[in-house]
C-alpha positions as CSV (number, residue, x, y, z in Angstrom):
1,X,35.3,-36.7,83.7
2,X,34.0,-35.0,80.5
3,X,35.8,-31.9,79.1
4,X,33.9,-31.8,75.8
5,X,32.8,-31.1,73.4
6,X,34.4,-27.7,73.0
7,X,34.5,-25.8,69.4
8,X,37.3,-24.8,67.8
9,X,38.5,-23.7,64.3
10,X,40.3,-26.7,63.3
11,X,43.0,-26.4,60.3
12,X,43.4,-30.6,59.8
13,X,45.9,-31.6,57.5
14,X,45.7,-35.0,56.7
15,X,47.4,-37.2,54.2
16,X,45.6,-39.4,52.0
17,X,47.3,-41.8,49.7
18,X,45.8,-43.1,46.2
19,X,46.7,-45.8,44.2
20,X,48.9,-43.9,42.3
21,X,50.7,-43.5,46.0
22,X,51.0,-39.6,45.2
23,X,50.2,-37.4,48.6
24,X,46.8,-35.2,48.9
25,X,46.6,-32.5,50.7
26,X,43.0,-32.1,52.9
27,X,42.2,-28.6,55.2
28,X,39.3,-29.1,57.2
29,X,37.3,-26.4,59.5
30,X,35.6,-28.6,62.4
31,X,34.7,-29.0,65.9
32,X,36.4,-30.9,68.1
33,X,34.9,-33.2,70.8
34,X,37.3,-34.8,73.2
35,X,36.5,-37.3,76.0
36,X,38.5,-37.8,79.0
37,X,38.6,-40.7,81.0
38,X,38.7,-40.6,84.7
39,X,42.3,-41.1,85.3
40,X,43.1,-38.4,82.7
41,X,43.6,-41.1,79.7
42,X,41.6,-40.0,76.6
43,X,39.1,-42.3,75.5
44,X,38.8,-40.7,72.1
45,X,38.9,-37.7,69.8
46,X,36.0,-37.1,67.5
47,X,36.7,-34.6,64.4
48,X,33.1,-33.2,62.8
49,X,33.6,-30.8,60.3
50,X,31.3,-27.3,59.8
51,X,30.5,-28.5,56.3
52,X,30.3,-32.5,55.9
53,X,30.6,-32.6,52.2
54,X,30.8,-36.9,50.7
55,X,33.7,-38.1,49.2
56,X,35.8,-34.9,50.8
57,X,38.2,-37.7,52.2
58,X,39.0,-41.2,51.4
59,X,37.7,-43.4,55.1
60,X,39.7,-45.3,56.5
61,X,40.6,-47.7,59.9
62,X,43.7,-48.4,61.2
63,X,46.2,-48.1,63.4
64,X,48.3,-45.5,64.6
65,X,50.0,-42.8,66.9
66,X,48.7,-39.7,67.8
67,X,49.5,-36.6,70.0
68,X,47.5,-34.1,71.5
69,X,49.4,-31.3,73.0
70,X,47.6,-29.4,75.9
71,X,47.3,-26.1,73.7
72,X,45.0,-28.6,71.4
73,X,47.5,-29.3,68.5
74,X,46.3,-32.9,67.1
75,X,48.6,-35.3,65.3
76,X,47.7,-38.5,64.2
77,X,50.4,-40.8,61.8
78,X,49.5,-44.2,60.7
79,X,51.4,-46.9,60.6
80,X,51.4,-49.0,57.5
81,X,49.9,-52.5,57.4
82,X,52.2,-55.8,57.5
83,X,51.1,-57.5,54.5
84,X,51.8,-61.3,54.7
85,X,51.5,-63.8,51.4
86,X,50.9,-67.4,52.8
87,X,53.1,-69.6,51.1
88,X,52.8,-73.0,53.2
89,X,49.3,-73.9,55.7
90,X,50.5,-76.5,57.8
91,X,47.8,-78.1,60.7
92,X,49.0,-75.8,63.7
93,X,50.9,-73.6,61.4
94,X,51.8,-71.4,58.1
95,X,54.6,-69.9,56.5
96,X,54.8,-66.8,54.5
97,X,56.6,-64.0,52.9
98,X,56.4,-60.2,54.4
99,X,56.6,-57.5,52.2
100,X,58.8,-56.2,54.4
101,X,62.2,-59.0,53.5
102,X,61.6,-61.4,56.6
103,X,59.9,-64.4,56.0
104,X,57.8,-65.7,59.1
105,X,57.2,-69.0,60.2
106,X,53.7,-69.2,62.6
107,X,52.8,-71.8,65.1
108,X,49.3,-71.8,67.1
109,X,48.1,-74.6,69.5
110,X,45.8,-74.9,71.8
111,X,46.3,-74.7,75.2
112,X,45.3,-78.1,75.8
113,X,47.8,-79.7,73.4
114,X,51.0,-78.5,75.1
115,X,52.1,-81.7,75.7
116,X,52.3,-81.9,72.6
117,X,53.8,-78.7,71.7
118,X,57.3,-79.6,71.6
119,X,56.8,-82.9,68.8
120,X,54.3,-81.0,66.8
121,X,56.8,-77.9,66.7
122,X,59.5,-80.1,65.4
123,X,57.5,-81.6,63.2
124,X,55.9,-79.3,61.6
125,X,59.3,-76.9,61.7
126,X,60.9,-79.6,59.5
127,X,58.1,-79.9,57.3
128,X,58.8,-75.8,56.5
129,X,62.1,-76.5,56.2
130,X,62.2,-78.5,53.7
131,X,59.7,-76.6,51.8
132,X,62.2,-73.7,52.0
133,X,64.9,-75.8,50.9
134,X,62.9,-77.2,48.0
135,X,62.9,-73.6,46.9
136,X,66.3,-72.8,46.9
């Protein structure tokens, strides 16, 4: 069931961050479109401002949460990307450092290797291991 678009004056703050990481302050006017699905779940919020001006806001695509309260307050807050350096690329597998302390260890097979999934895990397991330990 569709419930949009409907106009509004929109006062958007949004947050943009630069490679200096200092904070930027945005205020938007704009119109509003939201879509509703059929069991009440949205599909998606579309912002269009009243004067589309380029380069007014740095794009971007990611992920987030957001809140839309029924008197039409809108928050969105992204959540910051898990940045991952590979370290070791083993066959089925791959270590790496987070840059968020834990280091990961990452093991993918196919489906119709699982017979094998137990003898490549070790092996492979003990081949990070030792890289790890060569480290230390």
């Amino acid at each position: 069931m569709m419930q949009g678009p409907f106009s509004t004056l929109l006062s958007q703050t949004t947050q943009i961050m630069s490679s200096k990481k200092s904070n930027k302050t945005i205020t938007i006017s704009a119109m509003v479109a939201i879509n509703d699905g059929e069991e009440k779940s949205m599909n998606f919020v579309q912002v269009m401002p009243d004067y589309p001006q380029p380069g007014m806001v740095t794009p971007f695509c990611g992920r987030g949460t957001a809140q839309m309260l029924s008197d039409g307050h809108f928050v969105f807050t992204r959540k910051p990307r898990k940045h991952n350096t590979p370290v070791l690329k083993l066959p089925h597998g791959s270590l790496s450092w987070g840059n968020d302390g834990y280091d990961r260890f990452t093991f993918v097979l196919p489906a119709q290797r699982r017979r094998e999934f137990a003898r490549l895990l070790q092996e492979e397991a003990e081949l990070a291991i030792n890289f790890m330990l060569g480290l230390i």
